[in-house]
C-alpha positions in Angstrom: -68.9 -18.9 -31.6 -68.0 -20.7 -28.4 -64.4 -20.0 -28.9 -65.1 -16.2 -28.6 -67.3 -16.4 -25.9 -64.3 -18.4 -24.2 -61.8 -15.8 -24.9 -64.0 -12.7 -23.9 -64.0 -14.3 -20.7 -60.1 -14.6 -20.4 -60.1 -11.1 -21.3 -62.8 -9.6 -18.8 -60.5 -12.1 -16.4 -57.2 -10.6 -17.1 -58.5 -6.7 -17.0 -59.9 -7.0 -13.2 -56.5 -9.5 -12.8 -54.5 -5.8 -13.9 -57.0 -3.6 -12.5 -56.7 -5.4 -8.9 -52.6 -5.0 -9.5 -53.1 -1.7 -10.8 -55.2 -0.9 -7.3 -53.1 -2.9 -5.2 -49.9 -0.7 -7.1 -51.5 2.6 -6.3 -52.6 1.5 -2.3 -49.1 0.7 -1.9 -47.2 3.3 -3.4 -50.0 5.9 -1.5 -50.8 4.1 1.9 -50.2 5.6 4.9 -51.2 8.6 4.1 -48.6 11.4 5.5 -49.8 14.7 4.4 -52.6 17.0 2.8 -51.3 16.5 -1.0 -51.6 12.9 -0.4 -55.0 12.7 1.4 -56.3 15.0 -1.3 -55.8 12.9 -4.1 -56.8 9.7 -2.2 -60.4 11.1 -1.7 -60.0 12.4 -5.5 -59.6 8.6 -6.0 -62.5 7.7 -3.5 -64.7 9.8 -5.9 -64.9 6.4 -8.3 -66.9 4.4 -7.5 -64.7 1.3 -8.5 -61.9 2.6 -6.6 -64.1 2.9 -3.7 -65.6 -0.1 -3.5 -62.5 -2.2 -3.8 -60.9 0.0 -1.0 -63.8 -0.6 1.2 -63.1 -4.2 0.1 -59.5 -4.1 0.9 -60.4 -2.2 4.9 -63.1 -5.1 5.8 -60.3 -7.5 5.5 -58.7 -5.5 8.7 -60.9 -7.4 11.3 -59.5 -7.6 14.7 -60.6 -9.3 17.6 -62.4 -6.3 19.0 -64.2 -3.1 16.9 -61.4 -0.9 19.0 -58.9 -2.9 17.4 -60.4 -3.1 14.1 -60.3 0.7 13.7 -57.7 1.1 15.1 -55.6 -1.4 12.7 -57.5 0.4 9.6 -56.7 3.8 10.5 -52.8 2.5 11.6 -53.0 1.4 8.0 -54.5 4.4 6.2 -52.6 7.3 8.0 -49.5 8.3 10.3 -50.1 8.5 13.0 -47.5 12.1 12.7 -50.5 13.3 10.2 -53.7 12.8 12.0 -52.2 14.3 14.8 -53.4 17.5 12.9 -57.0 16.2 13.1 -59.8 16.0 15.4 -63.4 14.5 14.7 -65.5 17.3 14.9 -62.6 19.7 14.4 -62.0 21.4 17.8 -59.1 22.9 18.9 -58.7 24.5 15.8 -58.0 21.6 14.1 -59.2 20.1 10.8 -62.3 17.8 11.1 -62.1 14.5 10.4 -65.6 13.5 10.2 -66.2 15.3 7.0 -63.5 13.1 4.9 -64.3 10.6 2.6 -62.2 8.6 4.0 -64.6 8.5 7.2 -67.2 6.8 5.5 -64.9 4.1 3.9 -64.3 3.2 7.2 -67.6 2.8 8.4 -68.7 0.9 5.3 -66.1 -1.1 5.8 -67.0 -1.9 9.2 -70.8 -2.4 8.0 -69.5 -5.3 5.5 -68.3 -7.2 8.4 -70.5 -9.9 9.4 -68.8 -9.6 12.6 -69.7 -6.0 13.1 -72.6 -5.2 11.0 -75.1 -5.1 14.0 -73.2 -2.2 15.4 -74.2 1.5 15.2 -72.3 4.9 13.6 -71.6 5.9 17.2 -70.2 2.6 18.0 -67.2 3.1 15.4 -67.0 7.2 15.8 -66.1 6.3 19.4 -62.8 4.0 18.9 -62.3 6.4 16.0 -62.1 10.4 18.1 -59.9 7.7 20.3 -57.2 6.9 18.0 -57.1 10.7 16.8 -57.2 12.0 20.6 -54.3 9.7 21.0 -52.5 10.2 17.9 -49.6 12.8 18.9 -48.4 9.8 21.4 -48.4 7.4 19.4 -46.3 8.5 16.7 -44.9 6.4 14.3 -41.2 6.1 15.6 -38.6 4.0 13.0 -37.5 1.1 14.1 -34.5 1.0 16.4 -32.2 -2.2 16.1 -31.8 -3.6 19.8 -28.3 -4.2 21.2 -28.0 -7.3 22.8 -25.7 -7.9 25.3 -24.8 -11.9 25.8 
């Protein structure tokens, strides 16, 4: 009897061991997100609820010094920057709103579930949020150039 108990627990161990490489497989393959297709089937995704929660897990591990910072590290590492340039918040300017997304609210939850940050307000992370999509045409994801060094 004890010897079953023991090895339902190795086996409730080892799925969340291969559901945690399984998530961490489909974040990285995914992540940035570049284009509609892709941000489509990422809020398919953010539709379960296990899903969800483990990515809202994953985003409050992005703390930064400041809230500014914080966002703007999460967002660097959920979207180009080439892509949200074809956002704005509320949608102005003819663009597509941001603020509706799923993906919004992750980001807010996961601010809420950092101790650091909890005390802080919606409007507090909207701000540095309409501030990274303002800015996101100039700051474009550019590939890396190798430097010439002259000795």
């Amino acid at each position: 009897m004890n010897i079953r108990s023991n090895s339902s627990v190795c086996t409730n161990e080892n799925d969340n061991t291969h559901d945690q490489d399984s998530f961490q497989y489909i974040i990285n393959k995914n992540l940035p997100l570049e284009d509609e297709d892709s941000l489509q089937r990422f809020e398919d995704k953010l539709v379960d609820q296990g899903f969800r929660t483990q990515m809202v897990n994953e985003l409050s591990r992005i703390v930064r010094n400041t809230l500014p910072s914080t966002i703007r590290s999460m967002m660097r590492y959920l979207f180009k920057y080439g892509f949200l340039q074809t956002y704005r918040y509320k949608g102005q300017k003819k663009k597509k709103i941001f603020s509706t997304l799923t993906t919004f609210s992750i980001i807010f939850d996961s601010v809420k579930k950092m101790k650091r940050y909890q005390k802080y307000d919606k409007i507090d992370v909207e701000q540095p949020i309409k501030i990274v999509i303002a800015g996101a045409k100039f700051r474009r994801n550019k590939p890396c150039q190798e430097q010439s060094s002259d000795i």
